[in-house]
mmCIF file as gemmi writes it, N, C-alpha and C atoms, coordinates in Angstrom:
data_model
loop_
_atom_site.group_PDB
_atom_site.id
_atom_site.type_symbol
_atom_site.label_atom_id
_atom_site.label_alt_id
_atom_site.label_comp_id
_atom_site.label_asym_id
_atom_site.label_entity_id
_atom_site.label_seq_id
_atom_site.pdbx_PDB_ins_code
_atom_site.Cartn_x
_atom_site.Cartn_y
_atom_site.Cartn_z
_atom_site.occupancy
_atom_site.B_iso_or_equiv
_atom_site.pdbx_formal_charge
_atom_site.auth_seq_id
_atom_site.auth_asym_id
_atom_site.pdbx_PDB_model_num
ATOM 1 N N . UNK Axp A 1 ? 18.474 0.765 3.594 1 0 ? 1 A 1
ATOM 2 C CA . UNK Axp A 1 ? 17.798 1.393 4.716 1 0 ? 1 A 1
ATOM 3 C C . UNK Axp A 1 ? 16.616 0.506 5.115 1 0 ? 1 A 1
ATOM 4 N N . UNK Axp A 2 ? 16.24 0.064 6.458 1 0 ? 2 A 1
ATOM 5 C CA . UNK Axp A 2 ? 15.328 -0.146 6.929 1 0 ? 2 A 1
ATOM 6 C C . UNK Axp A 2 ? 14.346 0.369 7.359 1 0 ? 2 A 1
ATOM 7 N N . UNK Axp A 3 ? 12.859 0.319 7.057 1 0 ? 3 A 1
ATOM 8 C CA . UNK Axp A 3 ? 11.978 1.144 8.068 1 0 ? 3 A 1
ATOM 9 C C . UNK Axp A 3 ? 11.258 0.336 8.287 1 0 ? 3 A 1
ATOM 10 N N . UNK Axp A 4 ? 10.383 0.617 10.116 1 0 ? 4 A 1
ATOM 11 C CA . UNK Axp A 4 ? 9.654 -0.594 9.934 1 0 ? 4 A 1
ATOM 12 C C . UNK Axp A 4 ? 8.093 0.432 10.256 1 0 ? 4 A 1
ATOM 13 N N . UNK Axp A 5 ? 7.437 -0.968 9.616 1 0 ? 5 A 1
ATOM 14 C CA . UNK Axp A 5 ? 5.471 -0.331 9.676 1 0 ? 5 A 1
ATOM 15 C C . UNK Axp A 5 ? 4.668 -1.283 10.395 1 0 ? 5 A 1
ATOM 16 N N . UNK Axp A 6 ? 3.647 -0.788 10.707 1 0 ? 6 A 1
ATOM 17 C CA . UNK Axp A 6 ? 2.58 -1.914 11.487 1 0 ? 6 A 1
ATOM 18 C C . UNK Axp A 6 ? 1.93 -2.601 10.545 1 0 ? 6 A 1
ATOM 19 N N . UNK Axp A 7 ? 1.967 -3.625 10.453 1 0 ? 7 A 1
ATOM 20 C CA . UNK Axp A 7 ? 0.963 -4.417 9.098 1 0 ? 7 A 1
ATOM 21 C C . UNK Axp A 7 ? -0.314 -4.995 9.827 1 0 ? 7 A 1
ATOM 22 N N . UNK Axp A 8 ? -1.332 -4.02 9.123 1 0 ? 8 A 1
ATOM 23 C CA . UNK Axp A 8 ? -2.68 -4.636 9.722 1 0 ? 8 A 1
ATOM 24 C C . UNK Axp A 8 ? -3.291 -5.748 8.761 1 0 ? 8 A 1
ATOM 25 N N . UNK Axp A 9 ? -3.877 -6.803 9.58 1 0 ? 9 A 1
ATOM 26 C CA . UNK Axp A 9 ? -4.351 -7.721 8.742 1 0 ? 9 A 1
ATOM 27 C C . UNK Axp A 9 ? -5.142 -8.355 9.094 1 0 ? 9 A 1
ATOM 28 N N . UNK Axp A 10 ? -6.121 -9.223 8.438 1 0 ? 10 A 1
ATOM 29 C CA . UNK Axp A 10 ? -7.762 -10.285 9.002 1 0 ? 10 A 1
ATOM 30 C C . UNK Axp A 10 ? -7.148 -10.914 7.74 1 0 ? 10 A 1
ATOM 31 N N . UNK Axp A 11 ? -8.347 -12.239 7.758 1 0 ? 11 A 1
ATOM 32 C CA . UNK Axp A 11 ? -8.524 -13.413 6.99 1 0 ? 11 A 1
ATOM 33 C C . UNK Axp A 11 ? -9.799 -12.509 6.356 1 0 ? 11 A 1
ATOM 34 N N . UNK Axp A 12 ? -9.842 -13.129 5.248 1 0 ? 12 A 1
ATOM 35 C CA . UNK Axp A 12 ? -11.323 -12.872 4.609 1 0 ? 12 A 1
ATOM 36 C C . UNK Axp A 12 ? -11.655 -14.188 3.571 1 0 ? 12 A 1
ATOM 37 N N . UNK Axp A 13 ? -12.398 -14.966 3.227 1 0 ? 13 A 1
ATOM 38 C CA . UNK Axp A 13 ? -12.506 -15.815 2.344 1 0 ? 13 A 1
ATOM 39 C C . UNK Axp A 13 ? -11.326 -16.937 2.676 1 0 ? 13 A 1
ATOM 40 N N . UNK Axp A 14 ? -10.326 -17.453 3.258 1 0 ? 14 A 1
ATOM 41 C CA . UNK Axp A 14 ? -9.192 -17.783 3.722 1 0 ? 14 A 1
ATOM 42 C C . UNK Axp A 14 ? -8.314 -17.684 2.661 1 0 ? 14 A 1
ATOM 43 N N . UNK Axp A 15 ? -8.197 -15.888 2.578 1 0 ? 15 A 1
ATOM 44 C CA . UNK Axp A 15 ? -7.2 -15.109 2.109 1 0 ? 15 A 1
ATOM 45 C C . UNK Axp A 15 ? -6.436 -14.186 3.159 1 0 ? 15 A 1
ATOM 46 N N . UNK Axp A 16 ? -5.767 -13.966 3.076 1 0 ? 16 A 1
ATOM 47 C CA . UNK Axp A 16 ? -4.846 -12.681 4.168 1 0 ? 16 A 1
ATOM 48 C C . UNK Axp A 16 ? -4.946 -11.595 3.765 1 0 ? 16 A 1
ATOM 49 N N . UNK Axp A 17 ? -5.458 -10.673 4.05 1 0 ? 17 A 1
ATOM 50 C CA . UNK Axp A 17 ? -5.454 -9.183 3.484 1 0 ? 17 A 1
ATOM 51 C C . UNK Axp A 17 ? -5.057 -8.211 4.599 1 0 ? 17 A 1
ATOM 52 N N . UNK Axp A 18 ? -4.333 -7.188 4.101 1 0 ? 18 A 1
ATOM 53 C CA . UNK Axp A 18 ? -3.457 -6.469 4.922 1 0 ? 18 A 1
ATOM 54 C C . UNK Axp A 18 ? -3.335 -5.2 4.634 1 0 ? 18 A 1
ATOM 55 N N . UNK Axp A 19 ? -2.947 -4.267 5.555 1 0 ? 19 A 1
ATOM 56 C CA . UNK Axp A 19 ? -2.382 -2.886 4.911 1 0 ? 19 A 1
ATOM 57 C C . UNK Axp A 19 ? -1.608 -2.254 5.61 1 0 ? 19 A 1
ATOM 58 N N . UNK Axp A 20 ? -0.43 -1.217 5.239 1 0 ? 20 A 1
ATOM 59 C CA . UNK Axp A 20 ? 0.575 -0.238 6.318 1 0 ? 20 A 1
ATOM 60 C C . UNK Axp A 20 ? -0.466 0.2 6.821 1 0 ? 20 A 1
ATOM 61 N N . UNK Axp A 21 ? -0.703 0.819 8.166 1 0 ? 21 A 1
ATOM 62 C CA . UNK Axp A 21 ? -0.948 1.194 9.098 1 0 ? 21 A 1
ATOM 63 C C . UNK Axp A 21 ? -0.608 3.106 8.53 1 0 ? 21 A 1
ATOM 64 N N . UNK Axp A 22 ? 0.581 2.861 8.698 1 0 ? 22 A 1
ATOM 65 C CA . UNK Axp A 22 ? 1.642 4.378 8.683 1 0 ? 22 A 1
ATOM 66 C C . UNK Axp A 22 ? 1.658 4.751 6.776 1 0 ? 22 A 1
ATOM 67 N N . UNK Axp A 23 ? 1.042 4.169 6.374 1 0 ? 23 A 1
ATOM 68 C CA . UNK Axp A 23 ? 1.326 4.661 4.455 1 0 ? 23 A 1
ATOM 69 C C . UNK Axp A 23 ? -0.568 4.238 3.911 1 0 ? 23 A 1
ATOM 70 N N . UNK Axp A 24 ? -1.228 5.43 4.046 1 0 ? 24 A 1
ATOM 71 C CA . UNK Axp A 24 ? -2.59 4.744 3.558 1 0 ? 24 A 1
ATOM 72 C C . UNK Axp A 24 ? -2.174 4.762 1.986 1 0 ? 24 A 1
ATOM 73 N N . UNK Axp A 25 ? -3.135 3.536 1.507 1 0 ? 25 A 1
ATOM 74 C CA . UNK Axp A 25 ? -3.201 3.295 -0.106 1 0 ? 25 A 1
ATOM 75 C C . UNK Axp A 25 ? -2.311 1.695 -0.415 1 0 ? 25 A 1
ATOM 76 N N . UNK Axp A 26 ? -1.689 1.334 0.831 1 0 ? 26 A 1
ATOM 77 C CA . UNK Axp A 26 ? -0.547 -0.025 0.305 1 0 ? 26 A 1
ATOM 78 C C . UNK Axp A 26 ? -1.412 -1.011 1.238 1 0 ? 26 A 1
ATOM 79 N N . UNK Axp A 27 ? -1.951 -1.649 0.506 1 0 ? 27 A 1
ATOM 80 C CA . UNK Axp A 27 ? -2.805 -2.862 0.617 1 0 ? 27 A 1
ATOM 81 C C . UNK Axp A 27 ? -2.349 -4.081 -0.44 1 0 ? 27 A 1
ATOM 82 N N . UNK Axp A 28 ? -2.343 -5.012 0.218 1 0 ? 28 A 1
ATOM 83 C CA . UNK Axp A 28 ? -2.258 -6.421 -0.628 1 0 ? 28 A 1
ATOM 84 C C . UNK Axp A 28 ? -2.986 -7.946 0.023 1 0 ? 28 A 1
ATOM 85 N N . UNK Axp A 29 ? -2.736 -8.647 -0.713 1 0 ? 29 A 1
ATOM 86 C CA . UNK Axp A 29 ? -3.421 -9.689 0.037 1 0 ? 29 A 1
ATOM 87 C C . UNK Axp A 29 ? -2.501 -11.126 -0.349 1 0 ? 29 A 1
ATOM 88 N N . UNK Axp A 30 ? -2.393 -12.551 0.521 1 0 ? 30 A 1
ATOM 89 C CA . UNK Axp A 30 ? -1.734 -13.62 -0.177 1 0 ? 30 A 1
ATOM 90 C C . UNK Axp A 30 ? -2.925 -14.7 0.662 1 0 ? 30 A 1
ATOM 91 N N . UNK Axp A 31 ? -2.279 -15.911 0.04 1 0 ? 31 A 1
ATOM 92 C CA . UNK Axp A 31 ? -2.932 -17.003 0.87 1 0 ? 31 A 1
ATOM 93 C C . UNK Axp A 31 ? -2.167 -17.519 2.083 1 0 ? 31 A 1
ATOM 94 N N . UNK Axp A 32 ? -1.384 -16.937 2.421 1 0 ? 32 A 1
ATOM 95 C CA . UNK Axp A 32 ? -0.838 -17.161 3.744 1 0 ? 32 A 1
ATOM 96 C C . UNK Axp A 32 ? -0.009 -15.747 4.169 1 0 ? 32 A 1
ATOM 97 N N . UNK Axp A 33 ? 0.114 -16.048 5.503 1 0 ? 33 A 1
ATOM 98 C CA . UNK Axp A 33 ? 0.767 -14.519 6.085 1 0 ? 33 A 1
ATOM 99 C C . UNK Axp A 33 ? 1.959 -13.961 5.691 1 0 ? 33 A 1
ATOM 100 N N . UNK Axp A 34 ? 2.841 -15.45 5.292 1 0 ? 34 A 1
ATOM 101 C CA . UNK Axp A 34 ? 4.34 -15.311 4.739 1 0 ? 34 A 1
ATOM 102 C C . UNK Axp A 34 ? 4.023 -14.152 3.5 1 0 ? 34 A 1
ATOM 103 N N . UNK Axp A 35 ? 2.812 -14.889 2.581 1 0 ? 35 A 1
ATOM 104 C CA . UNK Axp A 35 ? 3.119 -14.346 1.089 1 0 ? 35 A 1
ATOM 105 C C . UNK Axp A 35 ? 2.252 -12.814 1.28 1 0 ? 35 A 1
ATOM 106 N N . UNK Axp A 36 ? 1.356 -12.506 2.225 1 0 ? 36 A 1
ATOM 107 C CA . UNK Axp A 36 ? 0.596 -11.424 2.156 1 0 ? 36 A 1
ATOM 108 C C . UNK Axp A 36 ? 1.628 -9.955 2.885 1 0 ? 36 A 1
ATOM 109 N N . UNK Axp A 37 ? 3.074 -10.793 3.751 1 0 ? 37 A 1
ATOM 110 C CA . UNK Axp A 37 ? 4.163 -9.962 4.063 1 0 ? 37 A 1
ATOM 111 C C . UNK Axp A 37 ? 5.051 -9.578 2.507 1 0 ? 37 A 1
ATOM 112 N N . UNK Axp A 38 ? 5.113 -11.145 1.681 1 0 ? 38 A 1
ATOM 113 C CA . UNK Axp A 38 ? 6.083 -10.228 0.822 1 0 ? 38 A 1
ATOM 114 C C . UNK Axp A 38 ? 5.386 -9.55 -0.676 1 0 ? 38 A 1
ATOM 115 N N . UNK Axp A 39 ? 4.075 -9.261 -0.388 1 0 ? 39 A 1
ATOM 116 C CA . UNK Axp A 39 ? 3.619 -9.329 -1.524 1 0 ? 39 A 1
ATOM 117 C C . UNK Axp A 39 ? 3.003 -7.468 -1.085 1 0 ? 39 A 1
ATOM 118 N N . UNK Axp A 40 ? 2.792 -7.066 0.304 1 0 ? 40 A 1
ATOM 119 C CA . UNK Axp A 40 ? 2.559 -5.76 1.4 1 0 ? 40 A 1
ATOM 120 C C . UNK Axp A 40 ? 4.055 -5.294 0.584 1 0 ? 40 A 1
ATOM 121 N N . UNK Axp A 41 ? 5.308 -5.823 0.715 1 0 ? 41 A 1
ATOM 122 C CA . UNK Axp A 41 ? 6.403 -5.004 0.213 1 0 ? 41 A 1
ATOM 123 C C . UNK Axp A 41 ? 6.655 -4.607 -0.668 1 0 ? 41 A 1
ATOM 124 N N . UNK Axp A 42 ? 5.901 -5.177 -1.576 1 0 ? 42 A 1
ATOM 125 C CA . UNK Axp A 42 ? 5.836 -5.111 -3.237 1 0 ? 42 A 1
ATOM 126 C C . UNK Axp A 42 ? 5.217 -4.463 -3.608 1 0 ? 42 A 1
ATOM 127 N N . UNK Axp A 43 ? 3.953 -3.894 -2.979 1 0 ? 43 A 1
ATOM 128 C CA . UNK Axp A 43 ? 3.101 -3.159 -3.316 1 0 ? 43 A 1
ATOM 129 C C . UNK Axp A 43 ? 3.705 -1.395 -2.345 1 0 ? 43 A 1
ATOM 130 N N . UNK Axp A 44 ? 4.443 -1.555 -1.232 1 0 ? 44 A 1
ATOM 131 C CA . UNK Axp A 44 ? 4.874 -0.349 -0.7 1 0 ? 44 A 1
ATOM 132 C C . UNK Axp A 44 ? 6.241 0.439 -1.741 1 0 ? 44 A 1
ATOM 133 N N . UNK Axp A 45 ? 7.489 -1.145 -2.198 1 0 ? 45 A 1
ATOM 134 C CA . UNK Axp A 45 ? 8.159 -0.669 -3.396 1 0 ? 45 A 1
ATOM 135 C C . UNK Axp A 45 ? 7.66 0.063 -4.562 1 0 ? 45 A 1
ATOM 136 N N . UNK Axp A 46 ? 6.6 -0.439 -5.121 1 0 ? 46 A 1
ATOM 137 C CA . UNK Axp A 46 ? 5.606 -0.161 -6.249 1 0 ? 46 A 1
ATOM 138 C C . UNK Axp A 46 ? 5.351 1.569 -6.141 1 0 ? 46 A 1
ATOM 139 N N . UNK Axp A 47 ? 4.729 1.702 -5.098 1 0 ? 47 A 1
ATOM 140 C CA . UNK Axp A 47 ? 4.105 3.22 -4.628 1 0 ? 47 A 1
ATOM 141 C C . UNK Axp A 47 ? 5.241 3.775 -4.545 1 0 ? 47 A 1
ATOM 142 N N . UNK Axp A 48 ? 6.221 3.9 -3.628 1 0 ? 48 A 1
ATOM 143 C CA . UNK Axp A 48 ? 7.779 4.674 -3.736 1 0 ? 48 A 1
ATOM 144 C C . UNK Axp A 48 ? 8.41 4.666 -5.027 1 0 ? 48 A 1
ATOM 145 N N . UNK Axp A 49 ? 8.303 3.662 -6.082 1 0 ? 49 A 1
ATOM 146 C CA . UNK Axp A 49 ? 8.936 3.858 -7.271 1 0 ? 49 A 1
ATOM 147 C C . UNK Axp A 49 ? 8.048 4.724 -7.993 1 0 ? 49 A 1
ATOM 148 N N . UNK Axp A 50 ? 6.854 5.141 -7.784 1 0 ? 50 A 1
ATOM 149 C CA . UNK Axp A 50 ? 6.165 5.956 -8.704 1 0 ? 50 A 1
ATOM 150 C C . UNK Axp A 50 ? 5.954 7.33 -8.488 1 0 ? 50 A 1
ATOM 151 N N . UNK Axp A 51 ? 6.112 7.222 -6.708 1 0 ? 51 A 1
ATOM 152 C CA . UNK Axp A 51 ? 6.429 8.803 -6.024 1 0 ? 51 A 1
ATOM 153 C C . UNK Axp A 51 ? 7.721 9.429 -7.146 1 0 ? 51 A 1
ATOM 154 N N . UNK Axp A 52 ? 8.787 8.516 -7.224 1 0 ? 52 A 1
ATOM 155 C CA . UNK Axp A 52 ? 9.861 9.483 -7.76 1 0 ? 52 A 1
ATOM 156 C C . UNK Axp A 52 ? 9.872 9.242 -9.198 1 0 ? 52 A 1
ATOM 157 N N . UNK Axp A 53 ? 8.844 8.913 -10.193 1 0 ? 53 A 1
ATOM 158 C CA . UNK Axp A 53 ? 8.685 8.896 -11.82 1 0 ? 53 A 1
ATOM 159 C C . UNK Axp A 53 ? 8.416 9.757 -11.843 1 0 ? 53 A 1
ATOM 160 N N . UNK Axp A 54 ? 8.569 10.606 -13.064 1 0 ? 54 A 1
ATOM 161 C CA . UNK Axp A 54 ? 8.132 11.938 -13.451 1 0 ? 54 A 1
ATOM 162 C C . UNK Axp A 54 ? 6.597 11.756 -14.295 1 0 ? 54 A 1
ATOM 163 N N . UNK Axp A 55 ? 5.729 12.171 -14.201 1 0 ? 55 A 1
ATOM 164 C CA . UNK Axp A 55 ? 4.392 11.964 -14.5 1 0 ? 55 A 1
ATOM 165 C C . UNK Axp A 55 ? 4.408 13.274 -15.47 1 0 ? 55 A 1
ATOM 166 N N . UNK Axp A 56 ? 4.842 13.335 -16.859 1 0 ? 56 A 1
ATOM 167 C CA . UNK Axp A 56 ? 4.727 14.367 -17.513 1 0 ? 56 A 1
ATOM 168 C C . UNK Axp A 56 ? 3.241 15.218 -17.793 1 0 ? 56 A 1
ATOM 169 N N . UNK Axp A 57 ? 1.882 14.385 -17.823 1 0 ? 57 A 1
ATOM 170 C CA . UNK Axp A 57 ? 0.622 14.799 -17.728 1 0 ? 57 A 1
ATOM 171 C C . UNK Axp A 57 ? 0.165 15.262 -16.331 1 0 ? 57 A 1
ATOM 172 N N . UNK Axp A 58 ? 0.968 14.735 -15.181 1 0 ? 58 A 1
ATOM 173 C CA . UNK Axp A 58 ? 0.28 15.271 -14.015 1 0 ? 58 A 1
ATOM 174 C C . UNK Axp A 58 ? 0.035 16.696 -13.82 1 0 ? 58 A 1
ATOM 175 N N . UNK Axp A 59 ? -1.438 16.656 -12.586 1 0 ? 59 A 1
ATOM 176 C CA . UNK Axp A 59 ? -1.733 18.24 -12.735 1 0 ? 59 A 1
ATOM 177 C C . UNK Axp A 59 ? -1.96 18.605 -11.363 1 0 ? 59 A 1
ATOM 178 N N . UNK Axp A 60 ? -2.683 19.494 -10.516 1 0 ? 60 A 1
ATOM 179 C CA . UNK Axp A 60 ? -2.961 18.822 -9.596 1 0 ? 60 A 1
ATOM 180 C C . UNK Axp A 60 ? -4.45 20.618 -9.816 1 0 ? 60 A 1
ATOM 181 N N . UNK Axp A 61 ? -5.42 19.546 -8.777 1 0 ? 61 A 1
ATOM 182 C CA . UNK Axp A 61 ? -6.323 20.92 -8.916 1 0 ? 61 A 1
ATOM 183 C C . UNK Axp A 61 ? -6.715 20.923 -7.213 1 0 ? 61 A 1
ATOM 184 N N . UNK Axp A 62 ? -6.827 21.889 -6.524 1 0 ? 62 A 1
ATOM 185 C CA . UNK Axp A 62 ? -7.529 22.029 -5.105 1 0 ? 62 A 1
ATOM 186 C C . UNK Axp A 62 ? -8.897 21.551 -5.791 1 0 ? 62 A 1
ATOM 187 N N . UNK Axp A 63 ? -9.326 20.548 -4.588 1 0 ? 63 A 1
ATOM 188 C CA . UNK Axp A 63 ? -11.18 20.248 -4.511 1 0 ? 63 A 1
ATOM 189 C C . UNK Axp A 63 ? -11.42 20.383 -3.168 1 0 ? 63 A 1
ATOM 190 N N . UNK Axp A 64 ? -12.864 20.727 -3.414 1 0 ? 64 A 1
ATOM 191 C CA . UNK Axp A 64 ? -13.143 21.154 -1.765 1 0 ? 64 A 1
ATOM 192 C C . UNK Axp A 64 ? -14.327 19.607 -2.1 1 0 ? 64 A 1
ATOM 193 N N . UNK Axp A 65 ? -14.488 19.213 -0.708 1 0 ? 65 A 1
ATOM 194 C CA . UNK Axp A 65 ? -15.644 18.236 -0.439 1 0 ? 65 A 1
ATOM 195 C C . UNK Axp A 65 ? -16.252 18.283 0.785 1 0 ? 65 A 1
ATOM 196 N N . UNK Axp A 66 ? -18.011 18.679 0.785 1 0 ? 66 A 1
ATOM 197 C CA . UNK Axp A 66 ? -18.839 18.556 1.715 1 0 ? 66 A 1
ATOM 198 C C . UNK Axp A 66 ? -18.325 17.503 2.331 1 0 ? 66 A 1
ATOM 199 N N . UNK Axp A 67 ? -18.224 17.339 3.631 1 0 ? 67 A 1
ATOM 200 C CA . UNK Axp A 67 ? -18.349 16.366 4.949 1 0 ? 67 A 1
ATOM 201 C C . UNK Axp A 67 ? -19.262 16.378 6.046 1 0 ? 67 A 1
């Protein structure tokens, strides 16, 4: 299956740093745009493989936070 995302990205230090647009939390970075694309996929694989692990300690608690 294909999906596609917006990959946002700047230079910083003349590094590439990037992130989905559409998935907050998948950020990566390379020294060129090629490697900061396949390295963004690796880190979006990463997050989807852990969505579906079973986390036997997980818990979850409601928090409220002043804004």
């Amino acid at each position: 299956m294909v999906r596609h995302f917006t990959l946002e990205y700047w230079v910083d230090d003349n590094w590439y740093v990037g992130k989905l647009k559409e998935v907050p939390g998948v950020f990566s970075q390379g020294e060129s745009l090629q490697e900061l694309e396949k390295n963004i996929q690796d880190a979006y694989n990463l997050m989807i493989e852990d969505e579906f692990l079973p986390h036997a300690e997980a818990q979850t608690k409601e928090l409220e936070i002043q804004v």
